[in-house]
C-alpha positions in Angstrom: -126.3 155.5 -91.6 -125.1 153.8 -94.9 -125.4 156.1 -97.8 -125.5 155.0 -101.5 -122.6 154.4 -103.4 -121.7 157.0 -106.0 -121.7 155.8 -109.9 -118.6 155.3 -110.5 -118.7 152.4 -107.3 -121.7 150.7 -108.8 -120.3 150.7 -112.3 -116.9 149.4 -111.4 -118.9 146.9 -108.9 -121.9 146.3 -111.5 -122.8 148.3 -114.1 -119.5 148.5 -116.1 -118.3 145.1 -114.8 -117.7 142.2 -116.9 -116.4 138.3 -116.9 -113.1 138.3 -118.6 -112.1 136.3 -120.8 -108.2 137.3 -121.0 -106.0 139.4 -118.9 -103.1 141.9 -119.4 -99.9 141.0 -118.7 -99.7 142.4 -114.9 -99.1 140.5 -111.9 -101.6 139.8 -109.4 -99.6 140.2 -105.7 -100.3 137.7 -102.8 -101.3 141.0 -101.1 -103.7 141.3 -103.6 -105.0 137.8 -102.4 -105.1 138.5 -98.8 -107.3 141.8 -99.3 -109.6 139.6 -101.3 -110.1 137.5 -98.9 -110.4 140.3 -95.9 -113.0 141.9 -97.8 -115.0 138.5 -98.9 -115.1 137.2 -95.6 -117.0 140.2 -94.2 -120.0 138.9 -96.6 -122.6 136.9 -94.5 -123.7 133.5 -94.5 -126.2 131.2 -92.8 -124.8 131.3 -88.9 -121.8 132.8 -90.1 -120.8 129.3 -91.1 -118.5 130.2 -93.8 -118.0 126.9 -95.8 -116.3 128.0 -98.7 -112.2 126.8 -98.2 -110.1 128.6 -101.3 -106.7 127.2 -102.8 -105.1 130.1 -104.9 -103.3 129.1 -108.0 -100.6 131.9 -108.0 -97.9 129.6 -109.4 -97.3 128.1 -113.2 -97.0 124.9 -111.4 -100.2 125.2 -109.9 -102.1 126.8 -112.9 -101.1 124.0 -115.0 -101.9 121.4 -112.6 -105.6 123.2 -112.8 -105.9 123.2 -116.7 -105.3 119.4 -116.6 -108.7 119.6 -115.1 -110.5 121.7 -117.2 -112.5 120.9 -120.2 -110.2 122.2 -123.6 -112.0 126.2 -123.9 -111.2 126.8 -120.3 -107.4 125.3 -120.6 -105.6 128.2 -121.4 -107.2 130.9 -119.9 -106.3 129.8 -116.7 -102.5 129.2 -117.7 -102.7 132.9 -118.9 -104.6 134.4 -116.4 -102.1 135.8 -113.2 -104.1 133.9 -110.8 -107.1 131.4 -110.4 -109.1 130.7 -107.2 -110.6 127.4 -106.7 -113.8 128.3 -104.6 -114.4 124.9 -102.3 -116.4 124.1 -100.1 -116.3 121.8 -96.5 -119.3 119.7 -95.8 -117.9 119.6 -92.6 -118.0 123.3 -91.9 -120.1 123.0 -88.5 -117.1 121.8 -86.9 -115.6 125.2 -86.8 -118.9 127.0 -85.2 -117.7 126.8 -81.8 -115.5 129.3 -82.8 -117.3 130.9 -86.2 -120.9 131.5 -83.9 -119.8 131.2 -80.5 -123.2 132.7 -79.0 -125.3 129.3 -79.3 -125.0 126.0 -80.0 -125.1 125.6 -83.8 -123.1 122.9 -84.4 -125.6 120.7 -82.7 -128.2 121.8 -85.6 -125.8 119.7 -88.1 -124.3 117.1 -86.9 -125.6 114.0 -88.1 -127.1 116.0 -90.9 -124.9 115.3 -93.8 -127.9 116.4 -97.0 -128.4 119.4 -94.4 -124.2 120.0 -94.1 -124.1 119.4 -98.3 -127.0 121.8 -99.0 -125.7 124.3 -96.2 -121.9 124.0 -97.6 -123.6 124.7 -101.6 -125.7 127.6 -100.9 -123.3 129.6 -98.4 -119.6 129.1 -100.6 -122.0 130.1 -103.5 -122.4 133.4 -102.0 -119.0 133.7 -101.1 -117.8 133.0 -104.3 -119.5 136.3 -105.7 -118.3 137.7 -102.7 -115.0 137.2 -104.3 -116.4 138.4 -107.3 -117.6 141.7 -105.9 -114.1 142.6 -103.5 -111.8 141.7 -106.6 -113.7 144.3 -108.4 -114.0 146.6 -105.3 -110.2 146.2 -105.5 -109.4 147.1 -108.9 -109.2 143.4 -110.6 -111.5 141.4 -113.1 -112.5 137.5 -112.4 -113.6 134.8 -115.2 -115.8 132.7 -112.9 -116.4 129.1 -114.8 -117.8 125.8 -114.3 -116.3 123.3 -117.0 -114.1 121.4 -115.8 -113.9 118.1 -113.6 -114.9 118.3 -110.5 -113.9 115.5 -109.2 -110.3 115.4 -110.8 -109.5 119.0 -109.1 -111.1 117.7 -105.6 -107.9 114.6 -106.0 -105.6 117.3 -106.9 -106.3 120.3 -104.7 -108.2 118.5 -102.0 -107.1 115.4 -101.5 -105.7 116.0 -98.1 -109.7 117.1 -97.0 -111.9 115.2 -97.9 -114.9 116.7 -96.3 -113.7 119.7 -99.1 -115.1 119.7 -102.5 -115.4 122.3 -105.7 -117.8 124.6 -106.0 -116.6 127.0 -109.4 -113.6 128.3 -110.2 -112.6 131.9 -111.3 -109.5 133.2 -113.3 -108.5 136.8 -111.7 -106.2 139.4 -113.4 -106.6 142.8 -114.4 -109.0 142.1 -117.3 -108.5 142.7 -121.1 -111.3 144.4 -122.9 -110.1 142.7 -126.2 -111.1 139.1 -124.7 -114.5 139.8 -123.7 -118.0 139.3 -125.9 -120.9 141.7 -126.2 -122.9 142.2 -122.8 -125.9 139.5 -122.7 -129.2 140.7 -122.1 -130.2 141.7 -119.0 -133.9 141.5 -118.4 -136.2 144.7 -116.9 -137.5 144.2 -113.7 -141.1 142.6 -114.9 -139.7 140.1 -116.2 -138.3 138.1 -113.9 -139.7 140.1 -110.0 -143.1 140.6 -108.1 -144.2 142.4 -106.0 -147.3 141.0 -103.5 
């Protein structure tokens, strides 16, 4: 039987946790990348369809390639930051479910589907996307997930090659610096926002 976490997990997970804006100067390992991805994966999704398709920019090279892409306030920190994830996603994801849901015919339920695939592929790489989000924290990193920047001009760059792949978000990942960060936003109470019927 699962047991709570202890504070200290949900702060580091949650409470405490914040979108960065700026990293220190520390490397972020491809080993690093790997356990990201070991953990996110775990997180479900519809039929365990796992859409999302990720291209780490670890290299200058690559980072710079990336801020051509991005709209001038986003630029830079991903030139600075050690690494940033582009979280895509495959509108043809069904064609690995053979393999990905092997216990019934799935792939049946989307082919010929492509608003179904595209809706599918948005919703699911969403939620691994703060998958990522919750196993680079879980592993001791920070992320600066952001929209703002052209879709279409990183899909040429990145995914050229797949064309069933497009962008989702994209996230800078480091070990954050407080200095770079703003005041925490408001967070609503629970009327707000919830019922309960």
């Amino acid at each position: 039987m699962n047991q709570p976490l202890d504070k200290a997990a949900l702060d580091q997970l949650f409470n405490d946790a914040r979108t960065y804006n700026g990293y220190h100067d520390r490397p972020v390992s491809v080993e690093q990348l790997h356990a990201i991805w070991d953990l996110m994966k775990m997180g479900p999704t519809s039929a365990n369809m796992l859409p999302a398709r990720l291209i780490w920019c670890h290299s200058e090279q690559s980072k710079q390639q990336l801020a051509d892409c991005a709209g001038d306030g986003n630029k830079e920190k991903i030139i600075a930051a050690p690494a940033t994830v582009i979280i895509g996603m495959d509108y043809n994801f069904h064609e690995h479910l053979p393999e990905l849901f092997p216990h019934i015919d799935a792939k049946s339920w989307f082919e010929g589907d492509a608003d179904g695939r595209a809706e599918a592929a948005m919703r699911n790489s969403s939620l691994q996307g703060a998958y990522f989000i919750l196993a680079a924290r879980a592993l001791g990193l920070d992320t600066g997930p952001m929209s703002g920047f052209d879709n279409g001009a990183v899909d040429a760059a990145f995914f050229g090659n797949q064309p069933s792949v497009k962008s989702n978000f994209i996230s800078t990942l480091g070990y954050g610096d407080p200095s770079t960060i703003f005041d925490r936003s408001p967070r609503p109470a629970f009327e707000k926002f919830n019922a309960i019927i």
